[in-house]
Wavefront OBJ file of the C-alpha trace (Angstrom):
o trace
v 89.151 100.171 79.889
v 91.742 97.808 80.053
v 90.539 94.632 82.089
v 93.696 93.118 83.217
v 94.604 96.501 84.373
v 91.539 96.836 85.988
v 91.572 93.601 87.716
v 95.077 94.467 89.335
v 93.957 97.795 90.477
v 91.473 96.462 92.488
v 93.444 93.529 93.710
v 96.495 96.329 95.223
v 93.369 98.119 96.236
v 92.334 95.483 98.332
v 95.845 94.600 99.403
v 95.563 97.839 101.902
v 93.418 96.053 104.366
v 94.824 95.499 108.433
v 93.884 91.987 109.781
v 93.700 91.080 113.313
v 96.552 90.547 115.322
v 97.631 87.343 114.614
v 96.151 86.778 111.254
v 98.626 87.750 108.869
v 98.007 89.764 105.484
v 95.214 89.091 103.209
v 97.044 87.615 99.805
v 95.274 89.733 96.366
v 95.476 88.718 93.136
v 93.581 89.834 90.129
v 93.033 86.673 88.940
v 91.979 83.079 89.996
v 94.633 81.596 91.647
v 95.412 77.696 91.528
v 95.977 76.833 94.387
v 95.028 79.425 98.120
v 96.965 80.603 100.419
v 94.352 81.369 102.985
v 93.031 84.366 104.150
v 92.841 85.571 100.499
v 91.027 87.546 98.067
v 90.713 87.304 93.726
v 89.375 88.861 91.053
v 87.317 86.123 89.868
v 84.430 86.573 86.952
v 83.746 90.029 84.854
v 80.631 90.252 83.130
v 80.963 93.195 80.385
v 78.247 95.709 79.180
v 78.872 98.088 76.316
v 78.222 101.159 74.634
v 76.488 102.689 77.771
v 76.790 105.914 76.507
v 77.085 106.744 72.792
v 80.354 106.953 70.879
v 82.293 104.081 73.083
v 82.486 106.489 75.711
v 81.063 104.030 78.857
v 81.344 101.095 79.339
v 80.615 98.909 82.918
v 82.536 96.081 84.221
v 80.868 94.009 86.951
v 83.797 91.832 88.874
v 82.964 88.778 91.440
v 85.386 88.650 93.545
v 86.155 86.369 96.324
v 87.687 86.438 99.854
v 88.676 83.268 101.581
v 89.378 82.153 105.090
v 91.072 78.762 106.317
v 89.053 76.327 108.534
v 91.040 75.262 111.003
v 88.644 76.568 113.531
v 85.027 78.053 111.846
v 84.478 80.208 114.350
v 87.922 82.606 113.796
v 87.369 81.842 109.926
v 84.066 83.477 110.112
v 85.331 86.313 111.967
v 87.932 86.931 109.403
v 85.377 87.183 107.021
v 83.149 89.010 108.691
v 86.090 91.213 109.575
v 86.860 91.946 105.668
v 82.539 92.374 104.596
v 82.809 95.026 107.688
v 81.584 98.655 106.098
v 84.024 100.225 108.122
v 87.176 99.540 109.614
v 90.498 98.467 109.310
v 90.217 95.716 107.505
v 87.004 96.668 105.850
v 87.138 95.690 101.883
v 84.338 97.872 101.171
v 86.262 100.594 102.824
v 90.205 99.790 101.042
v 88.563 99.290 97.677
v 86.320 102.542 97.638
v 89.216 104.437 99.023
v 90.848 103.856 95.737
v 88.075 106.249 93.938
v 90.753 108.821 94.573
v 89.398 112.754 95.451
v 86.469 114.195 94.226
v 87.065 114.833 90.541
v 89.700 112.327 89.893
v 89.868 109.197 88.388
v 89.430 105.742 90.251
v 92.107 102.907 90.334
v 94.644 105.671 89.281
v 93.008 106.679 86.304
v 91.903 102.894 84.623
v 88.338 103.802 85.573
v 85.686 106.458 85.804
v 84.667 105.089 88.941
v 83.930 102.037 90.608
v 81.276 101.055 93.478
v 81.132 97.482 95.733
v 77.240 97.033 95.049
v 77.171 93.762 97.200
v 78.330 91.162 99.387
v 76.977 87.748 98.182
v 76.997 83.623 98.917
v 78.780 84.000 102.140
v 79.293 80.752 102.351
v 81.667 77.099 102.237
v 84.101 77.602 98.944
v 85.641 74.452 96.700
v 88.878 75.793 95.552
v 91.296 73.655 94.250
v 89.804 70.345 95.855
v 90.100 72.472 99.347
v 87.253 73.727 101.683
v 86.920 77.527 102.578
v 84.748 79.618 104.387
v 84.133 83.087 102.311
v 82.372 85.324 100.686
v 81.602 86.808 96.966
v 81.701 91.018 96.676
v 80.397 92.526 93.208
v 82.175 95.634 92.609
v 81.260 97.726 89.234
v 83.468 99.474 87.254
v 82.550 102.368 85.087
v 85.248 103.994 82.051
v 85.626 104.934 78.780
v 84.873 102.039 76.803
v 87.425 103.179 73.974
v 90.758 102.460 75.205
l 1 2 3 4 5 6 7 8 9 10 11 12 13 14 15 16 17 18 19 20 21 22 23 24 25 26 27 28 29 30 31 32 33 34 35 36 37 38 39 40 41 42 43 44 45 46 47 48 49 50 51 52 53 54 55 56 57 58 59 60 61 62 63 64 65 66 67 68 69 70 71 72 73 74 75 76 77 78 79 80 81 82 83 84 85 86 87 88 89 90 91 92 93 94 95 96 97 98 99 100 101 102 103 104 105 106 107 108 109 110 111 112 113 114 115 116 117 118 119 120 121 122 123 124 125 126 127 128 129 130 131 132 133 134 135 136 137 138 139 140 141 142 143 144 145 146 147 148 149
């Protein structure tokens, strides 16, 4: 698997969400970005494990990823957030990223991936970013795919 590809696919993955009226769109990158335009959400850290089946043919990719709200008032930040950590709905993130499994028997993240899973929704909490304060969250999502290309 290709990570930079992999981090993208999941970024336009998560770019599917529907915020509530008023809110705007959720801003997705694959990366870190320097500076946030808030309510957003980044690909942040990928921890790599190998060779988990023989002959390079799994490997597993476990992203953090972040989502971000503005504080202007902590109440509607927090229910932007909670909005996005939602199982369901339309602007669940669980819900957009899973989607892009694809149908039984395909690929996920249009064929980068074997498959991929959001295991968990950790350190909701008050973000530094760039010497600004955000309310958010951190979602692990792992990747699984043929570790040889």
């Amino acid at each position: 698997m290709q990570i930079s590809a992999v981090r993208d696919a999941i970024a336009a993955a998560a770019a599917v969400v529907v915020l509530p009226a008023g809110v705007g769109k959720l801003k997705c990158t694959g990366y870190v970005p320097d500076a946030v335009t808030a309510p957003c959400f980044f690909v942040g850290e990928v921890e790599v494990n190998f060779d988990r089946a023989m002959a390079r043919r799994l490997d597993e990719l476990i992203f953090t990823c972040r989502v971000l709200a503005g504080r202007a008032d902590d109440r509607s930040s927090q229910r932007i957030i909670d909005a996005l950590l939602s199982g369901a709905g339309p602007a669940s993130l669980k819900a957009a990223i899973e989607a892009a499994r694809g149908a039984p028997g395909e690929h996920a993240l249009g064929g980068l991936a074997d498959d991929l899973h959001l295991q968990r929704v950790q350190g909701y909490r008050w973000f530094e970013h760039a010497g600004s304060t955000y309310i958010g969250a951190e979602l692990v999502i792992k990747v699984i795919g043929d570790g040889s290309t």
